[in-house]
C-alpha positions as CSV (number, residue, x, y, z in Angstrom):
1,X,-135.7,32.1,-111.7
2,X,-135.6,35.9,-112.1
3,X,-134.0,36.3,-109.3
4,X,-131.1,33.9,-109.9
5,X,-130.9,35.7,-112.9
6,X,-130.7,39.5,-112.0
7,X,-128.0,37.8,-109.2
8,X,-125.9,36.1,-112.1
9,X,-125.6,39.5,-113.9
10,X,-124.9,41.3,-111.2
11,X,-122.2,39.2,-110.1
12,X,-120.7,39.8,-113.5
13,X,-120.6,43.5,-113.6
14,X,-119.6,44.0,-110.0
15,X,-115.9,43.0,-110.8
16,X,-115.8,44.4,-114.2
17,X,-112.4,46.6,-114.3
18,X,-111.5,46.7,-117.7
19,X,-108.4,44.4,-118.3
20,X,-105.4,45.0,-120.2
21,X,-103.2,42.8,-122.4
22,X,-99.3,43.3,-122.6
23,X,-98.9,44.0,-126.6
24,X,-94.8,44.3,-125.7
25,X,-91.9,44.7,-122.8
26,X,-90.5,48.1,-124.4
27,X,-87.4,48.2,-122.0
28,X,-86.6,46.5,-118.3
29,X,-89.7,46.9,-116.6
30,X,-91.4,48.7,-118.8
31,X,-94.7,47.2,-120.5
32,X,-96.7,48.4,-123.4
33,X,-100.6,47.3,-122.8
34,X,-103.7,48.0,-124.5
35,X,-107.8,47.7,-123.8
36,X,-109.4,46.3,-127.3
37,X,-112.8,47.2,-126.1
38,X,-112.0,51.2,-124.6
39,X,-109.3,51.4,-127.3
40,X,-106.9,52.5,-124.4
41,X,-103.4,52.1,-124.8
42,X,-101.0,52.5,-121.7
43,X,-97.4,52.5,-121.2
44,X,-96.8,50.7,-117.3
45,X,-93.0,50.8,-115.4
46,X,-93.2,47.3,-112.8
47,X,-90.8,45.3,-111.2
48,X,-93.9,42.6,-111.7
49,X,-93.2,40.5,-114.3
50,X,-95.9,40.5,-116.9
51,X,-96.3,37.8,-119.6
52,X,-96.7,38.8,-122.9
53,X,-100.1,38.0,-124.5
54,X,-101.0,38.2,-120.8
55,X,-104.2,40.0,-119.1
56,X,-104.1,41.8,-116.3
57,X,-106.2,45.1,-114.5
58,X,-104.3,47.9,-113.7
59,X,-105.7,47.3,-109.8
60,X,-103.6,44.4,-109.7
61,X,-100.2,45.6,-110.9
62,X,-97.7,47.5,-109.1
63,X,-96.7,50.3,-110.9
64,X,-94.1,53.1,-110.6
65,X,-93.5,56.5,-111.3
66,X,-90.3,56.7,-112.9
67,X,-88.0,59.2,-111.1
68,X,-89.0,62.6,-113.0
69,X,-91.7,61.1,-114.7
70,X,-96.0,62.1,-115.1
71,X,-98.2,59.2,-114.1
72,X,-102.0,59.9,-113.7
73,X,-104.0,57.5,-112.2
74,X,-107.6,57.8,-112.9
């Protein structure tokens, strides 16, 4: 029984990236999304498009760096 559960917590923190949630489409492929539990706030250029309301990890988006533009990717 200990072992199940040491496996079932495991299995939840393994895939733990922290997921964002589109707050607003600022311009044509151009998303506002923010992280209520790191209080991170990004600003995303994709042709994907996102829902709003929607949650997504950054790992799973496409993104672009706009032509002249800073984009760190940590």
């Amino acid at each position: 029984m200990k072992i199940l559960t040491i496996l079932i917590i495991l299995c939840a923190f393994i895939g733990c990236a922290p997921k964002y949630q589109v707050v607003q489409e600022l311009d044509v492929n151009m998303y506002h999304m923010n992280n209520p539990k790191k209080g991170d706030i990004v600003i995303i250029f994709t042709q994907d498009k996102l829902n709003l309301n929607g949650w997504y990890k950054l790992k799973q988006i496409n993104i672009i760096k706009p032509e002249g533009g800073y984009y760190e990717n940590n």
